[in-house]
N, C-alpha and C positions, 0 to 999 in steps of 0.2 A: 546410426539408424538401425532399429530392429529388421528383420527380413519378414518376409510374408508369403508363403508359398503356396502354391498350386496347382494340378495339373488340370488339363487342357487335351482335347482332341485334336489330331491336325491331320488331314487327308484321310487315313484307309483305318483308323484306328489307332493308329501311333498317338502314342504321350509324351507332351512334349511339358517340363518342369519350368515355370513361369517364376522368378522370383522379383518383388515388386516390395521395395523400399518402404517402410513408413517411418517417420520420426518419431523418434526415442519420447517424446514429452506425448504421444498418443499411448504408450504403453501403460499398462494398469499400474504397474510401479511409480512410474515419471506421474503420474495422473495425482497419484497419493502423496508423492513427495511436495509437487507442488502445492496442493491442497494445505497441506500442513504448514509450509513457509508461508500461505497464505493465511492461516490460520493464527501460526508465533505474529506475523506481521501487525496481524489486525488486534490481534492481545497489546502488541506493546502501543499502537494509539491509541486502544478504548481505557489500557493502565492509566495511558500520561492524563486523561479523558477526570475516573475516576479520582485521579490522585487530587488534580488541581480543584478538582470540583467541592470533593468533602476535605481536603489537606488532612492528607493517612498518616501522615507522617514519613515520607518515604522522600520525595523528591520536592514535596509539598508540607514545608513545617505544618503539626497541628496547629489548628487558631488560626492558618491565615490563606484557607481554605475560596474556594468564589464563594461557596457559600456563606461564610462568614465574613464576608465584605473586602475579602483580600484580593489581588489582581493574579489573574495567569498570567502575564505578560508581563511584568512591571519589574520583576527580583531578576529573573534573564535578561531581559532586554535593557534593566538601568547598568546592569552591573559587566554583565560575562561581554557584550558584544567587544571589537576591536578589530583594527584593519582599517581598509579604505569606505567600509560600509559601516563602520562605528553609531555615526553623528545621527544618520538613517533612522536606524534599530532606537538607537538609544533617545529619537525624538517620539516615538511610537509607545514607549513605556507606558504601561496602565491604564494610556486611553480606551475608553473604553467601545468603541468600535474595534479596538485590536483584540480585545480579551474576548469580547462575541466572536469576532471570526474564526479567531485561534481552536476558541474551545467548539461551534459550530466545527469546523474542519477536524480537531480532534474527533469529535463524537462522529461525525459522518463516515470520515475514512474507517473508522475503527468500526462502525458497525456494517459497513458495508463488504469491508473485509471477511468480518465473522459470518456473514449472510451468504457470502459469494455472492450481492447483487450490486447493481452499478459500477461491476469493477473498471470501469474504460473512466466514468466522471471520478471515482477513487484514486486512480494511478493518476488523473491530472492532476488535480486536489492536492492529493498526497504526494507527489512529486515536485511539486510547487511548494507544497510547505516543508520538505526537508532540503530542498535545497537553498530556499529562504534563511531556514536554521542555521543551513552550511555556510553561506554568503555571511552571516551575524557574525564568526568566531575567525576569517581569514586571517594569515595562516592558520590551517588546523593544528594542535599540537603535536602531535606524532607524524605527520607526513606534511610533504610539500604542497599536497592539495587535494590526498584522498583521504574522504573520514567515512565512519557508518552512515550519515546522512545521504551521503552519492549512495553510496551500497546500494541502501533500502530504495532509494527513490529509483535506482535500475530497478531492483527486485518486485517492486507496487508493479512498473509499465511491463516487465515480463510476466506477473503474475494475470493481467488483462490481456496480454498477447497470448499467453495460451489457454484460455476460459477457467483458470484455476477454479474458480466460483462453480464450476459445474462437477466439481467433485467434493462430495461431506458439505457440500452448499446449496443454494436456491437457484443457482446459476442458471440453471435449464428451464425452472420452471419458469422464472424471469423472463426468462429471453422470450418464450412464449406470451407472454402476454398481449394482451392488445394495445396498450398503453407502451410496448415495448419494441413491438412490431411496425406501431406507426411511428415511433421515434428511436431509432435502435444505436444513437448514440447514449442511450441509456441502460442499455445491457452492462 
């Protein structure tokens, strides 16, 4: 906790030195750091977002892009899933209710992120679909059951528990709105 200090009259004149706690993520630094992880965060959904959509060639061969009539869903979910949730995932493959939702959820988190607005429906969203990913791949390869997907999907729900969005975001002005105010699970 940063400190915060002040003084204060008490009786005849006397100063008395008041020191009064605030938390470290109110500080202008913690404010920026978070801002920014909120920032990486929302980059690597609007990436996965971009990749799948035009296939850049990155994690999304060229050619088999959504655009081009290939599935986001179908090359992960026929092939990578395994565990007790295999049979799940891998009946989901390429339908196409899954590739809407997916890529809907990509594009939303990632642009909500980037915006700093909706970050509370974000971190649902967005924590629901990495640990969806997480649940596809049990056991994770390198740990007994903690992978990036837990990480990040802590990271989305702290990024809404401390208004990350309201710094290098819309967060503030969002939150204001009228549309926001009368429903303010939507901040």
């Amino acid at each position: 906790m940063a400190v915060s200090e002040h003084k204060t009259s008490v009786g005849r004149g006397s100063l008395v030195r008041v020191v009064k706690p605030e938390p470290l993520t109110e500080s202008p630094a913690a404010r920026y750091v978070w801002a920014l992880a909120r920032l990486a965060l929302g980059w690597v959904f609007a990436w996965a977002f971009v990749d799948k959509l035009f296939g850049l060639g990155h994690a999304t061969p060229s050619g088999k892009g959504w655009l081009d009539g290939g599935s986001p869903t179908e090359g992960f979910l026929a092939h990578a899933p395994k565990g007790p949730l295999a049979g799940f995932y891998n009946d989901m493959a390429g339908a196409a209710w899954a590739d809407w939702l997916f890529m809907i959820g990509l594009a939303g988190v990632g642009a909500a992120l980037i915006l700093g607005i909706g970050m509370r429906i974000a971190a649902v969203g967005g924590a629901a679909l990495l640990v969806m990913m997480w649940s596809a791949v049990l056991p994770p390869e390198n740990n007994v059951f903690m992978d990036d997907h837990l990480i990040y999907a802590l990271l989305i729900v702290g990024l809404a528990l401390v208004s990350a969005g309201d710094t290098l975001g819309l967060g503030r002005w969002w939150g204001k709105t009228p549309l926001v105010e009368r429903l303010p699970f939507l901040k």
